[in-house]
FIKOLZA-1660 file (N, C-alpha, C; in steps of 0.1 Angstrom, whole numbers, plus 5000, padded with zeros to 4 digits):
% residues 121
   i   px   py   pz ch aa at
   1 5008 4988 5000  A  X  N
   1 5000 5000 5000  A  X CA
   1 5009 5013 5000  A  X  C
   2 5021 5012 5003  A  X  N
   2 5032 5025 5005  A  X CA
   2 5033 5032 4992  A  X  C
   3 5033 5022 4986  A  X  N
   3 5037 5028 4970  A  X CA
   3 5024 5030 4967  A  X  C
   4 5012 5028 4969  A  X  N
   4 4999 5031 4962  A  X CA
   4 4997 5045 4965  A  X  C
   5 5002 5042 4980  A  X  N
   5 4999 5060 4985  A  X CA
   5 5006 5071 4980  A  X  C
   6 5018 5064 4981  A  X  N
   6 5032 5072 4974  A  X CA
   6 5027 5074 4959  A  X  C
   7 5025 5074 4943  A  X  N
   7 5016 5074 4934  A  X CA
   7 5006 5081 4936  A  X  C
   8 4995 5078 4944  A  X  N
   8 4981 5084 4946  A  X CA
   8 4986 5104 4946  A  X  C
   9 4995 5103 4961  A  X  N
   9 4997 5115 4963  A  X CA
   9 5009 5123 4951  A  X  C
  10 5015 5113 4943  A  X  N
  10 5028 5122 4931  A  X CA
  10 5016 5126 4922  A  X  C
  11 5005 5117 4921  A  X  N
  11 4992 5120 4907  A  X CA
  11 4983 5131 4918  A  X  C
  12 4981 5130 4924  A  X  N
  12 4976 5141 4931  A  X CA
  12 4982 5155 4930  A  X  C
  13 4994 5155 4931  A  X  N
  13 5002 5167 4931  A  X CA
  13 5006 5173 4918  A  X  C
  14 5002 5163 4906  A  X  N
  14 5008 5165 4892  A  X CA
  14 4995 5173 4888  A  X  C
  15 4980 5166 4892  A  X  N
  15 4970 5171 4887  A  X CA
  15 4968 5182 4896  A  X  C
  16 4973 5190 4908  A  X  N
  16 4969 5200 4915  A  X CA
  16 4977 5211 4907  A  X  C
  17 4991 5210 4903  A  X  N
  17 4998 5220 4896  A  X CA
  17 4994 5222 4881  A  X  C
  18 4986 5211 4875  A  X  N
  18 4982 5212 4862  A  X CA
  18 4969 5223 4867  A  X  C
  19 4961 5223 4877  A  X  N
  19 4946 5224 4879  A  X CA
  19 4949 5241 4883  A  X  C
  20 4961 5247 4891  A  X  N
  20 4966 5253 4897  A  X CA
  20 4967 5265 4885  A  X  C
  21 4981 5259 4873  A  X  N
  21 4982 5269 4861  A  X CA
  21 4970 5271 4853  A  X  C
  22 4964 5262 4850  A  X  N
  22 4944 5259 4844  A  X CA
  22 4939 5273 4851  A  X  C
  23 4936 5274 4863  A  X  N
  23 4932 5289 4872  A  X CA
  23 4937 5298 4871  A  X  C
  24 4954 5296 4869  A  X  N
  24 4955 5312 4872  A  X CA
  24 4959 5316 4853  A  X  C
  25 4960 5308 4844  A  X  N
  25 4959 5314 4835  A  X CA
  25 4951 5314 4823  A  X  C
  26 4937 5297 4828  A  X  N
  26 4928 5307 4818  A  X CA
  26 4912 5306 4825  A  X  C
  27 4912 5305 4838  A  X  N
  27 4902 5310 4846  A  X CA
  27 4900 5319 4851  A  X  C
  28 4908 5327 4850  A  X  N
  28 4909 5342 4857  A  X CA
  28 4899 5351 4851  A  X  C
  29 4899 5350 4836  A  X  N
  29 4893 5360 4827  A  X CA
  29 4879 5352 4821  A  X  C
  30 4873 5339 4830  A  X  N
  30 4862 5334 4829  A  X CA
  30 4853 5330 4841  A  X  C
  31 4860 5337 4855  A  X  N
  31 4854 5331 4868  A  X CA
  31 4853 5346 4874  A  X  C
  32 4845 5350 4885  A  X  N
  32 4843 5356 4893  A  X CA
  32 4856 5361 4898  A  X  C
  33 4862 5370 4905  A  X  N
  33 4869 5367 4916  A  X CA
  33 4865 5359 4929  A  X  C
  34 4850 5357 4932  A  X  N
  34 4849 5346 4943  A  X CA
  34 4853 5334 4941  A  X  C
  35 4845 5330 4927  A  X  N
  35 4846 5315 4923  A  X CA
  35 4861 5315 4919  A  X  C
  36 4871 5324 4915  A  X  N
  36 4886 5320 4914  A  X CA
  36 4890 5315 4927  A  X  C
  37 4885 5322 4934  A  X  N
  37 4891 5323 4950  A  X CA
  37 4891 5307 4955  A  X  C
  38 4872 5307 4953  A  X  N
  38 4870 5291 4960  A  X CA
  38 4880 5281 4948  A  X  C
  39 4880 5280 4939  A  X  N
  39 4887 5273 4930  A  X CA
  39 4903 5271 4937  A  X  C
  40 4906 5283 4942  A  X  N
  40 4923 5280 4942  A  X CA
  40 4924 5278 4960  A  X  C
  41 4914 5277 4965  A  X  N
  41 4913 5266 4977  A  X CA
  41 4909 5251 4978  A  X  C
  42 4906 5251 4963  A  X  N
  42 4901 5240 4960  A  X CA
  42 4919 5230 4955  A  X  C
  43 4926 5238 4947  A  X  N
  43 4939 5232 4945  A  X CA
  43 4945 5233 4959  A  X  C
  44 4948 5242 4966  A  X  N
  44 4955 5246 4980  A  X CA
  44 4958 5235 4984  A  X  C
  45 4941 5231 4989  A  X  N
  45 4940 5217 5003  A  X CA
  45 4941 5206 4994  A  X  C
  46 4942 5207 4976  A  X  N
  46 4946 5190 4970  A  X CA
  46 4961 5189 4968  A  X  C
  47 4967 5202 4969  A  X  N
  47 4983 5198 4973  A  X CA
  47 4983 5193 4987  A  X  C
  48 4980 5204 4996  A  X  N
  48 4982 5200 5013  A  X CA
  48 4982 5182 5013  A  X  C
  49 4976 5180 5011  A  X  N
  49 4968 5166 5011  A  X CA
  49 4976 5152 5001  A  X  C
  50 4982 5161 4990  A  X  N
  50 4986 5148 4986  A  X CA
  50 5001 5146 4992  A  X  C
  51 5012 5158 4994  A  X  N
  51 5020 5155 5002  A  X CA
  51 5015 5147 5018  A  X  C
  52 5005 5149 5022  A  X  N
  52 4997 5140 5033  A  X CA
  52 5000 5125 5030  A  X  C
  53 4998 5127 5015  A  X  N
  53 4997 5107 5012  A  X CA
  53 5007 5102 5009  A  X  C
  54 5022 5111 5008  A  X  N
  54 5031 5108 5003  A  X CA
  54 5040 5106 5017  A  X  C
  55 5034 5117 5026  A  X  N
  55 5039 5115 5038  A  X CA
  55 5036 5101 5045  A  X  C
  56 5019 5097 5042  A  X  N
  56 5014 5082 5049  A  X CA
  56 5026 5075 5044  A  X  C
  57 5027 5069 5027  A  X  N
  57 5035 5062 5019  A  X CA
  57 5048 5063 5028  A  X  C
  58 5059 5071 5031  A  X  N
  58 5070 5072 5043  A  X CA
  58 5067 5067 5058  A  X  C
  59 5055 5069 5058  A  X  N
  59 5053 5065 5070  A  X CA
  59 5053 5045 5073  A  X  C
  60 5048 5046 5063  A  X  N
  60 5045 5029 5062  A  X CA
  60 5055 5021 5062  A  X  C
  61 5064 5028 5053  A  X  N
  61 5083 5022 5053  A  X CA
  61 5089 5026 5068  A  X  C
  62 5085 5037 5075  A  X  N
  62 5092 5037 5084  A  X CA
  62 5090 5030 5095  A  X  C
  63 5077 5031 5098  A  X  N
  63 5070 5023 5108  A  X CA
  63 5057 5014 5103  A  X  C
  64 5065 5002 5097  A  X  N
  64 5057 4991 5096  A  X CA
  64 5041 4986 5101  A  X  C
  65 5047 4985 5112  A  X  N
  65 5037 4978 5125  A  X CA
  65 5025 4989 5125  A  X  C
  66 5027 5004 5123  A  X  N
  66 5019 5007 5122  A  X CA
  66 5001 5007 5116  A  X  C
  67 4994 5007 5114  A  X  N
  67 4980 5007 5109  A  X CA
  67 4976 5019 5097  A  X  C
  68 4983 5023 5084  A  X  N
  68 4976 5036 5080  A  X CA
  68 4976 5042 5071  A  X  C
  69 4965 5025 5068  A  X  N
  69 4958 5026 5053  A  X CA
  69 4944 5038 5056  A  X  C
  70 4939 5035 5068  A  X  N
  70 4927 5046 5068  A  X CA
  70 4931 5060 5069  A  X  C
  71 4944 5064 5069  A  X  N
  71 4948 5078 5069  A  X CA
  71 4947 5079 5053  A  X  C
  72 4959 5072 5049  A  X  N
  72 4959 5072 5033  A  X CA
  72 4945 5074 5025  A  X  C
  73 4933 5068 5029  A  X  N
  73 4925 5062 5023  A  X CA
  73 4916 5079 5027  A  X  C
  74 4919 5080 5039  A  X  N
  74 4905 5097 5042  A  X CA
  74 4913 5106 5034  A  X  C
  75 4927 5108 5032  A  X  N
  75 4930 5119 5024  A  X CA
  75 4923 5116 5011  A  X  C
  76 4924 5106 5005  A  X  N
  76 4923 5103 4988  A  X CA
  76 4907 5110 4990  A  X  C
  77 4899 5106 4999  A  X  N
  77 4881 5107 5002  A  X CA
  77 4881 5122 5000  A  X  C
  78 4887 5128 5007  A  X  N
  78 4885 5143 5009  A  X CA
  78 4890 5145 4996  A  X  C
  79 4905 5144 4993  A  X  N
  79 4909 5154 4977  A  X CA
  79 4895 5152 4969  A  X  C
  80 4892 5138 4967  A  X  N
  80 4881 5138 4956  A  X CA
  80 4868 5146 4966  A  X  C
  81 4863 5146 4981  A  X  N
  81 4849 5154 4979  A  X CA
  81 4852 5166 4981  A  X  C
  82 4860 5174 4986  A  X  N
  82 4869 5189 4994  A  X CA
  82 4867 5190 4980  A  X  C
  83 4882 5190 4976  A  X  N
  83 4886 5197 4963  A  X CA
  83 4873 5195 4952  A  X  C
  84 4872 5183 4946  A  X  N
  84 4860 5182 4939  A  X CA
  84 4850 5186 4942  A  X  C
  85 4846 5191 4951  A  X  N
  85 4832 5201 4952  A  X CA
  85 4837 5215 4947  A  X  C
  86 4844 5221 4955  A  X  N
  86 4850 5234 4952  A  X CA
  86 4853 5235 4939  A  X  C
  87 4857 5226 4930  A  X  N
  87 4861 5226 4914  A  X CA
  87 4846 5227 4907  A  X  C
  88 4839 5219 4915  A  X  N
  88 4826 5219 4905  A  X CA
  88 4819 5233 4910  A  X  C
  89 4818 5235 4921  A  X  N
  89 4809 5250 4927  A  X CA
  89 4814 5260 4921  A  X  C
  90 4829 5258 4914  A  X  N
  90 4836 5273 4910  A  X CA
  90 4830 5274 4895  A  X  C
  91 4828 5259 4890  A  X  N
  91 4826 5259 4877  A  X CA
  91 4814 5265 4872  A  X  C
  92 4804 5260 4884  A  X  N
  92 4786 5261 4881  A  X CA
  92 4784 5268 4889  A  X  C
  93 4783 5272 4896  A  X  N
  93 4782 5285 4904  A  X CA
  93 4771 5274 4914  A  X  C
  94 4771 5260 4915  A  X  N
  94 4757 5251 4919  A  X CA
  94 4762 5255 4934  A  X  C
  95 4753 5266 4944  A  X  N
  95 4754 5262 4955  A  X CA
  95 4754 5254 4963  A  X  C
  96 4744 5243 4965  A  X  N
  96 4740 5236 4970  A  X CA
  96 4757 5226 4971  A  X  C
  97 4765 5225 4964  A  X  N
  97 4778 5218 4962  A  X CA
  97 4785 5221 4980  A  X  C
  98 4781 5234 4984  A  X  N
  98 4791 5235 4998  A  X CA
  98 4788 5231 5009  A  X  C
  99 4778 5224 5003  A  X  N
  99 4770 5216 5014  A  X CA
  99 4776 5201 5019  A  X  C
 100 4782 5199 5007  A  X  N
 100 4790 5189 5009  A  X CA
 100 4807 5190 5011  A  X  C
 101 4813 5199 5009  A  X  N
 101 4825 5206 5009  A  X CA
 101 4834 5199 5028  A  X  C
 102 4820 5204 5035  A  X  N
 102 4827 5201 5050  A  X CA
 102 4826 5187 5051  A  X  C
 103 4821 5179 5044  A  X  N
 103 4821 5160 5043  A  X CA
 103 4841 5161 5039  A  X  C
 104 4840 5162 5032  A  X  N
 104 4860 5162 5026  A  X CA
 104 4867 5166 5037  A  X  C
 105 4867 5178 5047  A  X  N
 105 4871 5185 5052  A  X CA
 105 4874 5176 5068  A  X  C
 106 4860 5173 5071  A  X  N
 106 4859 5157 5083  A  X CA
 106 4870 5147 5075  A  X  C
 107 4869 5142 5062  A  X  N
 107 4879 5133 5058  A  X CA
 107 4894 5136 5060  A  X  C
 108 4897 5148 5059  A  X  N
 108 4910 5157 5056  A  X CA
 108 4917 5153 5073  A  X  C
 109 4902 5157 5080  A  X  N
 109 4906 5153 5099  A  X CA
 109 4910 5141 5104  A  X  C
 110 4900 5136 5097  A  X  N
 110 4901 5122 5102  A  X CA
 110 4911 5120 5098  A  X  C
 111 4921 5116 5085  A  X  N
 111 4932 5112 5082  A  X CA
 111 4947 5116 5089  A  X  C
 112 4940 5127 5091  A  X  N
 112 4957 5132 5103  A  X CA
 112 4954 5130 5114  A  X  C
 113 4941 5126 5120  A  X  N
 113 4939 5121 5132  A  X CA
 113 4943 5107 5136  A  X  C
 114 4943 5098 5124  A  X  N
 114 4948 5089 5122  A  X CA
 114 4962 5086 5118  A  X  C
 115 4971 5094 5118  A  X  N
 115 4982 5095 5112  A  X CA
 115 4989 5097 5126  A  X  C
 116 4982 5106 5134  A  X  N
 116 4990 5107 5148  A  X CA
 116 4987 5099 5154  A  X  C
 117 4977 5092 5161  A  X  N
 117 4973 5082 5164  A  X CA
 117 4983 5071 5161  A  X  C
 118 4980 5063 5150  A  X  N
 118 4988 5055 5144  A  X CA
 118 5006 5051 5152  A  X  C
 119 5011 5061 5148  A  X  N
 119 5022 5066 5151  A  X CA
 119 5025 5067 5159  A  X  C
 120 5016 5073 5169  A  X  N
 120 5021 5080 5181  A  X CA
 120 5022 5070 5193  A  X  C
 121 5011 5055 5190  A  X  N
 121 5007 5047 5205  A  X CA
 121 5025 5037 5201  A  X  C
% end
């Protein structure tokens, strides 16, 4: 699973800097300044996040015995509902999308809650 995570989070970070230049150079002159805004918090927390999974992926080689595929696994949940809501709400203006936004956000927790945990007993 080290290397799945390690992968998950290098394609996470490849598609956050692809998604990142996508915004600032041809969204800018087709989005709101709000919806830019939510948009490039929407890349922000899918970087934060995939170094998260690259950090789990390190963690797994370092401390074996540890448990933490369910860290690995709440980041991946969140980049896809966090980020992916905020990509689609910026796109469609569909409010109802931020309704779901704080579901990713609980996953984003949980996963570093589980990463100290894990780790730390």
């Amino acid at each position: 699973m080290d290397r799945f995570f390690f992968l998950s989070g290098v394609v996470a970070a490849l598609i956050g800097v692809a998604l990142g230049a996508f915004g600032a150079h041809s969204l800018r002159t087709k989005l709101s300044p709000e919806m830019l805004a939510i948009f490039e918090v929407g890349v922000r927390y899918q970087m934060y996040h995939a170094f998260g999974l690259i950090a789990v992926a390190w963690a797994m080689v370092r401390w074996p015995e540890a448990n933490l595929n369910g860290a690995g696994w709440a980041f991946i949940v969140g980049i896809v509902i966090f980020s992916g809501s905020l990509y689609l709400l910026s796109a469609t203006d569909a409010r109802w999308l931020g309704a779901i936004t704080p579901i990713g956000g609980l996953a984003f927790l949980l996963g570093w809650a589980i990463l100290v945990w894990s780790i730390g007993r």
